[in-house]
Structure formats: C-alpha cells, structure tokens
N, C-alpha and C positions, 0 to 999 in steps of 0.2 A: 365429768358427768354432764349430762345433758341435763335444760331444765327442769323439765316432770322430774328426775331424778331429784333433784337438787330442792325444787321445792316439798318433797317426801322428808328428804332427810330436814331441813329446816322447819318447817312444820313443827317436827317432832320434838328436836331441840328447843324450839319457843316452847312446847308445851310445859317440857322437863321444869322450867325455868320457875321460880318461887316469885310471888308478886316484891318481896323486898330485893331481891338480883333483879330483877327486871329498871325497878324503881332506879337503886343506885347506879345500874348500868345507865338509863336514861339522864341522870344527874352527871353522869362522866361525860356522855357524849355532849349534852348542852353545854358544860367548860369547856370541852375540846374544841366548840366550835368558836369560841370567842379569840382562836388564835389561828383563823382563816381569814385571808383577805376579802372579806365581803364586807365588811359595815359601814364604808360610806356609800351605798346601796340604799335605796329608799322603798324599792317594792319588794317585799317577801312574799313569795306563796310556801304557805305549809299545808301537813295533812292531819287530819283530827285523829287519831290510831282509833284501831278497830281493837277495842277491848278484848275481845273473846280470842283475837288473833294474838294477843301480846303482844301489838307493835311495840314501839318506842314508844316511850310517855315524853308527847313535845309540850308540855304545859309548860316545861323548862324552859325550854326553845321561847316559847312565846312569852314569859316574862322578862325574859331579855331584848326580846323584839321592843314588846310595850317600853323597859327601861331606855331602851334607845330611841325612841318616839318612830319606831318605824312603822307604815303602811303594811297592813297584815292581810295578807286577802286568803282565805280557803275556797274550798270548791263544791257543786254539788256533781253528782254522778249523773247521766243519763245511759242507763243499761239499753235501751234501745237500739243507741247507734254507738255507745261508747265511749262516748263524748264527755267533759264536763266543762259548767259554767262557773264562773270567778267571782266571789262577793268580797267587798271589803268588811270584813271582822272589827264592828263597832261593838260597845258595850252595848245597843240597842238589837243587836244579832239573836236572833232566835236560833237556838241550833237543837235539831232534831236528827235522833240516829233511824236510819232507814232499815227496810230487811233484811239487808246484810252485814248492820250492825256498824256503817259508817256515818261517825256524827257528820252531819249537814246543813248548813243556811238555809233558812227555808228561804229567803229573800232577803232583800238588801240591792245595796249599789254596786252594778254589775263591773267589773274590772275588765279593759279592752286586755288582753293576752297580751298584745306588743310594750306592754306599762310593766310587765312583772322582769324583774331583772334576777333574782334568784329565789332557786325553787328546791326546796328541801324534798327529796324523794324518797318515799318508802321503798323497803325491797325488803326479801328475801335471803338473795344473796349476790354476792356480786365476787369477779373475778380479778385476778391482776393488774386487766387491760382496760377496766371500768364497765366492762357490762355487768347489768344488774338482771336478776330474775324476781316478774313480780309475781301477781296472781295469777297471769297469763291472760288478762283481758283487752290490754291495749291500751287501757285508758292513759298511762303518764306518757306513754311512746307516740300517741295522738297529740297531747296535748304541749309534748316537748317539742314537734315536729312545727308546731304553730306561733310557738315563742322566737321572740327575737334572736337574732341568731349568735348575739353577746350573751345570752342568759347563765346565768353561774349554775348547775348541776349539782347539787350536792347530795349524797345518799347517804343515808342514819341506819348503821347496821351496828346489832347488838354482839355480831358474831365475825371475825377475819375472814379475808378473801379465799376464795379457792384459785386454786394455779390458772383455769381454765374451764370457760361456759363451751362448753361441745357445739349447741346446736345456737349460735348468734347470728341473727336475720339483718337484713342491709336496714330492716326497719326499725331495728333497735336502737335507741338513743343512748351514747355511753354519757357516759359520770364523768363531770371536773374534778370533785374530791369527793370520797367514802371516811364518813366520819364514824368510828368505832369508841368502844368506853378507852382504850388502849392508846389507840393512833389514829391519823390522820394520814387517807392516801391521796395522791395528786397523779392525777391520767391526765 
C-alpha cells in the first residue's frame, strides 16, 4: 500500500479503538520499551499525542523518563516552514494545545538539536524495513534530518508492521526500533 492508502486505513483503525484499549496498549508499549538499549542516554525528545488522533498515551513514557532522572525535551510546531523547535520539559513548562490539537511549550529553554540522543516517533504506520507513515507534513523527517547522526529512532505504534511502504522517498528517515504493545522491532 502506498502512504495516503495506509494512512486511510489507520486512521480508521485508531478511530475503532475504545479509550481503555488505547490506554492499556500505551501501558504495553511504555514496558516494552524498558527492554531497549537506550537508557544510559541522557537526552530524550518525545511527542505530546494529539487526543483526537488516538496517538499513544506517552504519559507512561514520561514517567519513566522522570523516574530515570532523564532530560525531556518536546517540541513546538511551526506550520509555516515545517519546522519544529525543542524545549526542555520543566515542571515550570506551560503547555498549550494548538489548532491542530498538538499539546505544545509555549516557551522554555530551547534544546540545540545536536543535544537530543533519542527521539521517540509518532507514526501511523510503519513497514518491515523501518519506514514510518506520518501525517505527511514532514515535520519528524525535517527534524530527524538535523539530528546527530547517532540519534536512536524509536517509533511507538499501537498497531504491527505492514510488509511494505510502496511509495518511500530518499527523504524519509527510517526507524532504529518500532515499539508495539506485542513486540519490539530492530531495522
């Protein structure tokens, strides 16, 4: 399936899904990930889930981060050029969800890119080979493009791989591991 395709069919599937499946699947994925080589790692960037979307619930994710005294950075959007900028996630963090329903730092202490060592990715879906489908805006494949070139990848899907993304661009950033409520993949 090509992406549009792929992001139709998932979509739908997130929709189907009861806020308690969503919950416990995102309590799966947060244990699965405590048995990935990342945690003597210091900088994490995560994504605040977009409610209405059914992301992942990483509130898991981040009390384990916290537990681990690690450095939390999120991001905000800029829809203009695509872009996004990096704040460290203090208890002092103001976060506002914007028109697209992505919570956001309004401000804060800006994190240089080359600082963050792994980076939790939202997606859609993602294939065998590690390509992911997101919303199609560009923003993580921008922002993954600017990261150090050690940065650990990791994708948080509620849902297993498909065989094969059809239509994957040279500008696509694949995945290190795809963390599911089930399993744990390694590209």
């Amino acid at each position: 399936m090509n992406k549009e395709e792929l992001r139709g069919k998932y979509k739908m599937l997130r929709k189907e899904l009861s806020d308690l499946q969503l919950e416990e699947y995102s309590i799966e994925i947060a244990n699965n990930l405590l048995s990935l080589p990342i945690w003597d790692k210091t900088y994490f960037h995560i994504f605040l889930p977009i409610v209405r979307q059914k992301e992942v619930n990483t509130e898991y994710i981040l009390n384990i981060l916290a537990g681990k005294d690690k450095e939390i950075i999120v991001s905000r959007s800029d829809f203009s050029d695509h872009s996004m900028r990096h704040y460290l996630l203090t208890d002092s963090t103001k976060i506002r969800t914007n028109d697209f329903g992505i919570p956001e730092p309004v401000d804060g202490l800006e994190v240089p890119v080359r600082n963050i060592e792994v980076v939790f990715v939202p997606l859609l879906a993602f294939d065998k080979q590690g390509h992911r489908v997101g919303y199609g805006k560009g923003f993580y494949d921008r922002f993954l493009t600017n990261c150090n070139t050690a940065v650990i990848k990791v994708g948080l899907s509620i849902f297993g791989p498909e065989l094969l993304i059809d239509n994957v661009q040279l500008t696509d950033i694949k995945l290190n591991f795809c963390v599911t409520p089930t399993k744990i993949y390694h590209f």
